[in-house]
C-alpha positions as CSV (number, residue, x, y, z in Angstrom):
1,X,87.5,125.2,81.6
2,X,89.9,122.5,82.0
3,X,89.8,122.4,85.9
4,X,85.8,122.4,85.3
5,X,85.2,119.8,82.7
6,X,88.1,117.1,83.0
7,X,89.3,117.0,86.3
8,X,86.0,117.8,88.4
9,X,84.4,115.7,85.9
10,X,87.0,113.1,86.8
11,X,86.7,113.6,90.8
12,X,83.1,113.2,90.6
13,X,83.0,109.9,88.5
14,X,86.2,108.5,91.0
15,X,83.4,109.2,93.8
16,X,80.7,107.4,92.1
17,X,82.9,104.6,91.3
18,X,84.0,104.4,94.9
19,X,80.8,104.6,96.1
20,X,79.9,101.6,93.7
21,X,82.5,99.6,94.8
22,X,81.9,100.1,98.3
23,X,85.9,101.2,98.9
24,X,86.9,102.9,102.6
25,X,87.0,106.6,102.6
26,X,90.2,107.6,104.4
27,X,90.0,110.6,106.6
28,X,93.1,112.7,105.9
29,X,92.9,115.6,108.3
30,X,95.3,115.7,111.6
31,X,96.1,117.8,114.2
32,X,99.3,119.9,113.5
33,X,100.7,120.3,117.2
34,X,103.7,118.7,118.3
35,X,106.6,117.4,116.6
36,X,107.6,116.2,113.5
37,X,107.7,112.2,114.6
38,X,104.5,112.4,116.4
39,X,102.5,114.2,113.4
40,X,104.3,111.4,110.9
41,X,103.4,108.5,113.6
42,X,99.6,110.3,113.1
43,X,99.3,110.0,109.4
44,X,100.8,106.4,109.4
45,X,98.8,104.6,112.4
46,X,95.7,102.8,111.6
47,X,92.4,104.1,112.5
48,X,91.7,100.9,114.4
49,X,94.0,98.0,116.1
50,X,92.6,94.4,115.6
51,X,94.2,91.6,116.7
52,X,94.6,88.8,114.8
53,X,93.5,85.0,115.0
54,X,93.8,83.1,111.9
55,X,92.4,79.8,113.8
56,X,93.6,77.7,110.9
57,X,92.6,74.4,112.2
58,X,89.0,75.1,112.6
59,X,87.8,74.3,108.9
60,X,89.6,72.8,106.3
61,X,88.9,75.6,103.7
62,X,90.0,78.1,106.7
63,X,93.6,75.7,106.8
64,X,93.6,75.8,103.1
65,X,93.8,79.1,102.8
66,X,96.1,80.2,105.4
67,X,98.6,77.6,103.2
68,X,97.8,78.9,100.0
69,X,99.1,82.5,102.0
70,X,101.9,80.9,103.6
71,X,103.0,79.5,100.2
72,X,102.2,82.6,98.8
73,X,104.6,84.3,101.1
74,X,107.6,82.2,100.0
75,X,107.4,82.3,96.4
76,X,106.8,86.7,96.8
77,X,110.7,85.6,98.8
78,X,112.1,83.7,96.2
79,X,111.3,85.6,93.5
80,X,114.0,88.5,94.2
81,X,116.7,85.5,93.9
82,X,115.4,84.2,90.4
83,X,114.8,87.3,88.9
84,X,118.6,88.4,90.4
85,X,119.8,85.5,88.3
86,X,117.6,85.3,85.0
87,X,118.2,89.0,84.5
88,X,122.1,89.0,85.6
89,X,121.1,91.8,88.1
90,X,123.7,92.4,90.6
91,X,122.9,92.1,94.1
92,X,123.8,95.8,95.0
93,X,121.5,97.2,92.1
94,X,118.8,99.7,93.4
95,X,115.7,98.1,91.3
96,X,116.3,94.9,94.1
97,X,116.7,96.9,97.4
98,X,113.4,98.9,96.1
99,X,111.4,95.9,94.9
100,X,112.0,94.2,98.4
101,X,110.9,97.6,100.3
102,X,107.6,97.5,98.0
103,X,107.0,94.3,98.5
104,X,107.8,94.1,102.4
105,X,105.3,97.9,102.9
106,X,102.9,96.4,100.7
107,X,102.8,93.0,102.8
108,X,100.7,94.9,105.8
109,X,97.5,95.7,103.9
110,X,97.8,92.7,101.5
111,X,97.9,90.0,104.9
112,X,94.8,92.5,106.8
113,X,93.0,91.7,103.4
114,X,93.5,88.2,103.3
115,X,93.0,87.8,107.0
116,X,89.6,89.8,106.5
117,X,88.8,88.1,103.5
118,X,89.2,84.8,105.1
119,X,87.7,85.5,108.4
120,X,84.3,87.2,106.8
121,X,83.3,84.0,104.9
122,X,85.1,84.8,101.5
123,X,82.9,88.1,100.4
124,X,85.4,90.2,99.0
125,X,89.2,90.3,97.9
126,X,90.0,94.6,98.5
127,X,92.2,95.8,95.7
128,X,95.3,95.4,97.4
129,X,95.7,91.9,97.4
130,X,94.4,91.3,94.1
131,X,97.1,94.1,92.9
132,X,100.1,91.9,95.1
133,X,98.5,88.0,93.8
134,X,98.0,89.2,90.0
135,X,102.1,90.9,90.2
136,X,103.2,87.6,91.8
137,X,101.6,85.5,89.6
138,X,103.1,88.1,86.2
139,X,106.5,87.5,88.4
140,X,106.0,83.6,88.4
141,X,105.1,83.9,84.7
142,X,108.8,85.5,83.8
143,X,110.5,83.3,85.5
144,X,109.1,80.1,84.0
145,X,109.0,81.7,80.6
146,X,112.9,82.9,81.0
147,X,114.1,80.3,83.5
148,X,113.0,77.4,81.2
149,X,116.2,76.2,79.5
150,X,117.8,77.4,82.7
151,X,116.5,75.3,84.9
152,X,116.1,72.2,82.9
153,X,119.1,70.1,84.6
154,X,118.1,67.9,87.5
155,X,119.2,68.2,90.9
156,X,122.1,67.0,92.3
157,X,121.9,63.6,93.5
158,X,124.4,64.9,96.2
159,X,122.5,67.5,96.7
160,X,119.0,65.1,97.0
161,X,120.9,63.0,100.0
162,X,122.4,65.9,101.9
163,X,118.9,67.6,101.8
């Protein structure tokens, strides 16, 4: 009864919903010959190869946005060193070495959905990238919240000339 009501009641509203919202239907089946490697490097290729041409100087909201992404890639960087700090987390510690292989396997789809989103005239944002923006920006949050009073002393006027 279980398997009946909840979760095929469950599968078929996660269709509709996906049908709703328009999201890719992945095609999960492989051929099972040959190696291990070679049935892995199947499941984890993409369907398609597309090559990629940002052509940031030919609008300025195209130029704009390959900024906001470039920016964007910095502060996802810098985070792992301010969190390190504001949470005394040693560099060693597992949660760091984990967080920087999400965030680095999670960087593919998130830049093909920005490059899309950018190229196609700003239709949609996919789920990925709204997932990676809204987690950066609840990063950003912490460490202004925390970092406050830690960061409150100005920079080094030694440090201002050097630089």
């Amino acid at each position: 009864m279980d398997v009946l009501l909840c979760n095929g009641l469950g599968i078929e509203v996660g269709k509709w919903l996906c049908n709703v919202i328009k999201v890719k239907t992945f095609h999960w089946i492989y051929d099972s010959k040959g190696n291990y490697l070679s049935r892995l490097a199947v499941l984890v290729k993409p369907n398609t190869w597309h090559k990629y041409e940002w052509n940031m100087f030919s609008s300025v909201q195209r130029y704009s946005a390959v900024v906001f992404y470039i920016i964007y890639g910095i502060v996802v960087q810098n985070i792992n060193f301010f969190l390190k700090f504001l949470l005394w987390i040693p560099a060693s510690h597992t949660i760091l070495t984990v967080r920087i292989l999400f965030i680095g396997i999670s960087g593919f789809p998130v830049t093909s959905d920005f490059y899309f989103f950018i190229m196609n005239d700003h239709t949609r944002l996919n789920p990925t990238a709204w997932v990676s923006f809204l987690t950066t920006g609840l990063e950003v949050g912490l460490i202004v919240k925390w970092g406050w009073n830690v960061f409150r002393e100005p920079i080094p006027r030694v440090m201002i000339v050097f630089w």
